[in-house]
C-alpha positions as CSV (number, residue, x, y, z in Angstrom):
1,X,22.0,35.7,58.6
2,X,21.2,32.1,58.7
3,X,18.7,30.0,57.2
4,X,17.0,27.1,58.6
5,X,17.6,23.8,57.2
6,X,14.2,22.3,58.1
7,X,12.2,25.0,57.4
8,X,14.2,27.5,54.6
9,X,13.2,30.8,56.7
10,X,16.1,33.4,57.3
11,X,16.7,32.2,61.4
12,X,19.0,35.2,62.3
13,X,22.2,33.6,64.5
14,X,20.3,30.2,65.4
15,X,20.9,27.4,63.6
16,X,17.4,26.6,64.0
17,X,14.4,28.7,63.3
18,X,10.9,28.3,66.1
19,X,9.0,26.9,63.2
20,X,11.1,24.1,62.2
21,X,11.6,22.9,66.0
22,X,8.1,23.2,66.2
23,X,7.4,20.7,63.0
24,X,9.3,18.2,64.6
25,X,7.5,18.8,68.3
26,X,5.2,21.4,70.0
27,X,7.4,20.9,72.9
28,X,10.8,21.0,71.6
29,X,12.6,24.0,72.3
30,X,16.2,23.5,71.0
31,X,18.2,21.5,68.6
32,X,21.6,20.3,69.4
33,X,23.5,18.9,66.4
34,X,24.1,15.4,66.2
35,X,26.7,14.0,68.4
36,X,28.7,12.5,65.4
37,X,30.8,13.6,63.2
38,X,30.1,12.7,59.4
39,X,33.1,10.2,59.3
40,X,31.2,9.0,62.6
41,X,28.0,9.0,61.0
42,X,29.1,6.7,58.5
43,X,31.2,3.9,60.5
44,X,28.0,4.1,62.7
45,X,25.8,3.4,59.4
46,X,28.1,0.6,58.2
47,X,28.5,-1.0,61.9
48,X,24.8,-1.1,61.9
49,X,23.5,-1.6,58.7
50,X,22.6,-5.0,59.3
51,X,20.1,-4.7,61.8
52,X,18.5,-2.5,60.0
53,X,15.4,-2.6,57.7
54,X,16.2,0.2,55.4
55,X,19.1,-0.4,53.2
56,X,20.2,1.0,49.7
57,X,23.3,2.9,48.2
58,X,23.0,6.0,50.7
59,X,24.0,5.4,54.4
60,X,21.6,5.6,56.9
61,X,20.6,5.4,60.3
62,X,17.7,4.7,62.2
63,X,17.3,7.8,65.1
64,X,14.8,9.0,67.8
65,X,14.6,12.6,68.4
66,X,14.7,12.8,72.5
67,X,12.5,15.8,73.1
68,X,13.8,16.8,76.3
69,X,17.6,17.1,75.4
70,X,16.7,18.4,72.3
71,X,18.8,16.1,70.2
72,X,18.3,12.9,67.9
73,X,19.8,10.2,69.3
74,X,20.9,7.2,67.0
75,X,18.8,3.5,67.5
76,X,19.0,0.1,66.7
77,X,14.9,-0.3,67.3
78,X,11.9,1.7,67.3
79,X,13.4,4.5,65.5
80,X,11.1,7.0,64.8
81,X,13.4,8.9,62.1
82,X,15.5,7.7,59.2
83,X,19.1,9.9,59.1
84,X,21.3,10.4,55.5
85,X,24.4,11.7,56.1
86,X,26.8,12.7,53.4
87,X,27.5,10.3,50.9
88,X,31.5,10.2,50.2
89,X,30.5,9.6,46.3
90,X,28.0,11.6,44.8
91,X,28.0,15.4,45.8
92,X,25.4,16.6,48.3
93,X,22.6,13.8,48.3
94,X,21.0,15.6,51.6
95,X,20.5,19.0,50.1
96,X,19.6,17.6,46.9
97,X,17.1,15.1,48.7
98,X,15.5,17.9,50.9
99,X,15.2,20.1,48.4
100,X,13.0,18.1,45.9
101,X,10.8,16.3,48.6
102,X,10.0,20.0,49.2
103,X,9.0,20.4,45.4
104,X,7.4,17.6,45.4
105,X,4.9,18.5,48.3
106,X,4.0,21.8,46.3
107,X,2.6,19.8,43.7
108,X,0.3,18.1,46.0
109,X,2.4,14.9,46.6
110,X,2.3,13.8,50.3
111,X,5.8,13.5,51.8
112,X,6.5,12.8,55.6
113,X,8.0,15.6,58.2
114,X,11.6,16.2,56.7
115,X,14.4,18.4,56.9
116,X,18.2,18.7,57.9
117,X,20.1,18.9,61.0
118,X,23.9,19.7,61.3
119,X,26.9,16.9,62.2
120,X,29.0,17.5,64.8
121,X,31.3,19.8,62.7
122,X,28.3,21.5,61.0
123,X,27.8,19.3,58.0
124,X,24.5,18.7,57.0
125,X,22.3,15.9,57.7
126,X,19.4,14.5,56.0
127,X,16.4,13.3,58.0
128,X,12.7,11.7,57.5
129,X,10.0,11.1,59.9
130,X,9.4,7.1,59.2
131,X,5.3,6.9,58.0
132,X,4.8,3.3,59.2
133,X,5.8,4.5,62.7
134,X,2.9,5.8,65.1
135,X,2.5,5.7,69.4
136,X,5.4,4.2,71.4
137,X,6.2,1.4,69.5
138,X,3.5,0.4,66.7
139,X,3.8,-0.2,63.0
140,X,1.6,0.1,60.4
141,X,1.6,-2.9,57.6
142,X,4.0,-1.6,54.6
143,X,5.0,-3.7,51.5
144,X,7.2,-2.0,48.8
145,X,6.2,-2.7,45.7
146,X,9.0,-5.3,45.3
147,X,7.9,-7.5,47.7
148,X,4.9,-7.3,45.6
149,X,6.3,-8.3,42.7
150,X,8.2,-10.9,44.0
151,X,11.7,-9.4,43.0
152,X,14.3,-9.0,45.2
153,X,16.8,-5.8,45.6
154,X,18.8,-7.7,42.8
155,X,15.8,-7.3,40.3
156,X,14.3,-4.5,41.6
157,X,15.0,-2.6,38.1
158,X,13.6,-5.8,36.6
159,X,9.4,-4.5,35.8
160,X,7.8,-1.6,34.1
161,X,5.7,1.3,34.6
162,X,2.7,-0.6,33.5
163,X,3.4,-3.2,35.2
164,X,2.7,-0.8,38.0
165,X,-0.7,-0.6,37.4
166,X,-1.7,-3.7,37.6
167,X,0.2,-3.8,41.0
168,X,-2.3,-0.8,42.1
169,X,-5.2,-2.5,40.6
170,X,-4.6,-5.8,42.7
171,X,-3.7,-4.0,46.2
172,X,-5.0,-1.1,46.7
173,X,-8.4,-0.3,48.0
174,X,-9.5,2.7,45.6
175,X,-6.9,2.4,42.4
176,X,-8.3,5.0,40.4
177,X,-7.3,7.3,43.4
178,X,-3.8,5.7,43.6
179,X,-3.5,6.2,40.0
180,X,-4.2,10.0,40.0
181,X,-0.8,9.9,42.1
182,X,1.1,8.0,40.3
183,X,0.8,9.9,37.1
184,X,1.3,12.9,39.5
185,X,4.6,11.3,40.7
186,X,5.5,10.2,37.8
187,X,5.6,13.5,35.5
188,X,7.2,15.3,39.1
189,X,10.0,12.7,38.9
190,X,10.5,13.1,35.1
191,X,10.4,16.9,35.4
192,X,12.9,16.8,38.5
193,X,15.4,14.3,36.7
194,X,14.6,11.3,39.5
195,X,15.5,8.3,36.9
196,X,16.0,6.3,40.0
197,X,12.2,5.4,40.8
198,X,12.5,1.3,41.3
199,X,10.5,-1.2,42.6
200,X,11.8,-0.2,46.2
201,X,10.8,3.4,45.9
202,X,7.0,2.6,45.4
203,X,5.3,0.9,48.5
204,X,1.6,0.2,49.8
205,X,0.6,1.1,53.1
206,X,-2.4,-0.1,55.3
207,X,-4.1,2.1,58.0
208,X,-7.3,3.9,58.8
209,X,-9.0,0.5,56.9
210,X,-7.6,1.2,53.4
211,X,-4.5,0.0,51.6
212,X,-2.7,2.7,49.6
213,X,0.2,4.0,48.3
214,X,2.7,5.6,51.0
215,X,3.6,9.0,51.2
216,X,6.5,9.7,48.6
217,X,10.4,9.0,49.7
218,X,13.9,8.9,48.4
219,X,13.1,11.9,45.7
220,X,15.7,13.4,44.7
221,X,17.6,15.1,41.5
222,X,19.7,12.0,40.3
223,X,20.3,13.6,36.8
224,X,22.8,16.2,38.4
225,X,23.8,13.9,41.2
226,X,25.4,11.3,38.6
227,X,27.9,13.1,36.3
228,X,26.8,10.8,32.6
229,X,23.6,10.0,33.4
230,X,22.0,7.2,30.5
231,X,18.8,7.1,31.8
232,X,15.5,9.2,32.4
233,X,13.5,6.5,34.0
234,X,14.2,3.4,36.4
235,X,11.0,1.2,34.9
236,X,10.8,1.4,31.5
237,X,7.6,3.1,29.5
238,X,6.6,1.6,26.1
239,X,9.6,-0.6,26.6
240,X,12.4,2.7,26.8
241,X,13.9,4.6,29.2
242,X,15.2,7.5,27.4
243,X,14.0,9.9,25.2
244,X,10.6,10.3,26.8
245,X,7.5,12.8,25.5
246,X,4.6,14.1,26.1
247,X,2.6,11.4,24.6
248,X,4.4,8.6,26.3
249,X,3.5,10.7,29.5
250,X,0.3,12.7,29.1
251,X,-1.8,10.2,26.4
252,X,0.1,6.8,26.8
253,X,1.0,6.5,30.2
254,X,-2.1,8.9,31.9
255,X,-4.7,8.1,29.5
256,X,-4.3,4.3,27.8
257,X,-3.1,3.1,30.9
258,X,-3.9,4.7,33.8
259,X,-7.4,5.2,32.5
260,X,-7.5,8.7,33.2
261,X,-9.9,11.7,32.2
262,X,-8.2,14.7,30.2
263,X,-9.9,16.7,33.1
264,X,-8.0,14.8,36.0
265,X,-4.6,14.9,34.3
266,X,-5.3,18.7,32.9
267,X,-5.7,19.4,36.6
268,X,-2.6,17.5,37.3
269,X,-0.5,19.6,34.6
270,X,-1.7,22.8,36.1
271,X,-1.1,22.6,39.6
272,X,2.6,21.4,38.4
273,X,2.6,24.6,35.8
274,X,1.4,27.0,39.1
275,X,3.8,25.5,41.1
276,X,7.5,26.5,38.7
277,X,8.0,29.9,40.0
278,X,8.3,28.2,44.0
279,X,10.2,25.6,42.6
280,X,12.4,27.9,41.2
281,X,12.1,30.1,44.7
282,X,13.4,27.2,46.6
283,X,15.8,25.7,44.4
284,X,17.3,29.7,44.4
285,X,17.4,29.4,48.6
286,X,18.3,25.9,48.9
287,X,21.4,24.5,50.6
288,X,22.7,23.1,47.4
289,X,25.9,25.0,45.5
290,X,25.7,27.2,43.1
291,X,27.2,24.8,40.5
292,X,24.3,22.7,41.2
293,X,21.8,25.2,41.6
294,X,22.6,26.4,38.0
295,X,22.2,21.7,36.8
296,X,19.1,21.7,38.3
297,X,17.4,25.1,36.8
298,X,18.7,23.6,33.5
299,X,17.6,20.3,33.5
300,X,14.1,21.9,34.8
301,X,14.0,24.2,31.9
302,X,14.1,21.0,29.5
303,X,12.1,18.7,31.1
304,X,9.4,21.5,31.3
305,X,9.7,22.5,27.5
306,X,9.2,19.0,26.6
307,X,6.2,18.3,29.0
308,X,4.3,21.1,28.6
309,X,5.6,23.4,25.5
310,X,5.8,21.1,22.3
């Protein structure tokens, strides 16, 4: 029996099951895969990569899904979707992504309408509904926070977490709220094993009269993705990247910097506490292999001894 790649629930012989055609559109009523194969996939991503706005180390492609045909179509403009196909050097970077954005919203973060859709010869495809898209052809206002700091994608590694803050405190329009989320963020992405949380991966968006942080993007499980990984963190905290606790994270970082109540990040810790046995649910269904199925259960269990058991 097959499961569905956007959704997780058992689909019988679709590819596809109703609920995840109906998360990308009331009205859709079949997905075709993509027209591309994932050698395709990734000439097309390299021919077009300059006229795009989102670059980085994974390919990607800027799409429309075409509702009628019941296909997403690649773009140069007005995509409405961002596609990640396979990535030739590190093992799996679609399932992996997919799998953690979908952690991520149990814990409360807010992620954009996501999921996977199959190549041409059934390989799996990773795709994001773009947040600063919205009607035909409008955008909302979106900085990342490296535009911010004035870096550039060379220096993008180049700041700190508490840096970070004082980022929030200048930009956004309620930063104790933005705040609660990024210590949120911050212990999901440490518990998780995303160490690659630069200055590009954090951005400010402005709509509905207040600036605030975006919805989250590009989490996923780089520990197990990256076969020596040196790092646990992109920005450093208390001038390290390794080795992190839980008073760097809980009293230094959520506390003395971010200002927060022991209330407020108590509540944090327990919704992330509640939410282990459905991380461990979906990591057990996921589209990943077993080989990393078994890195990321492990690297969970010692992230979550150190956060929450010493």
């Amino acid at each position: 029996m097959n499961r569905c790649p956007i959704t997780y629930k058992l689909c019988g012989k679709q590819s596809y099951s109703p609920e995840g055609l109906k998360l990308l559109s009331p009205n859709l009523k079949k997905l075709s895969n993509l027209d591309f194969t994932q050698s395709e996939l990734l000439q097309e991503s390299a021919a077009r990569s300059v006229k795009l706005s989102i670059q980085g180390v994974q390919p990607k492609l800027s799409a429309k899904l075409n509702i009628s045909d019941g296909k997403f179509e690649i773009v140069d403009r007005f995509g409405t979707y961002i596609l990640k196909p396979q990535n030739p050097s590190f093992p799996q970077l679609p399932e992996n992504e997919d799998l953690t954005m979908r952690m991520a919203k149990e814990v409360g973060i807010e992620i954009p309408t996501h999921g996977m859709v199959y190549s041409k010869e059934g390989v799996l495809i990773y795709f994001i509904k773009r947040f600063d898209r919205y009607g035909k052809s409008k955008k909302y206002s979106v900085e990342d926070f490296s535009q911010l700091a004035g870096k550039t994608r060379d220096t993008k590694y180049d700041y700190s977490m508490e840096r970070l803050i004082v980022l929030i405190d200048k930009f956004c329009t309620f930063p104790m709220l933005e705040k609660v989320k990024l210590l949120n963020l911050t212990l999901f992405n440490f518990l998780i094993g995303n160490e690659d949380m630069h200055l590009k991966n954090y951005s400010i968006i402005s709509r509905n009269d207040k600036i605030e942080l975006t919805p989250a993007y590009d989490l996923l499980n780089t520990t197990i993705a990256i076969k020596k990984p040196i790092e646990e963190i992109a920005l450093p905290l208390k001038g390290k990247k390794n080795n992190l606790n839980k008073n760097d994270l809980i009293e230094y970082l959520g506390k003395e910097r971010l200002g927060l109540s022991g209330k407020i990040i108590d509540g944090i810790s327990s919704r992330i506490v509640e939410a282990l046995p459905k991380w461990n649910e979906l990591i057990e269904i996921s589209f990943l292999s077993a080989d990393l199925k078994e890195k990321y259960f492990e690297l969970l269990e010692k992230r979550k001894h150190i956060l929450f058991e010493n």
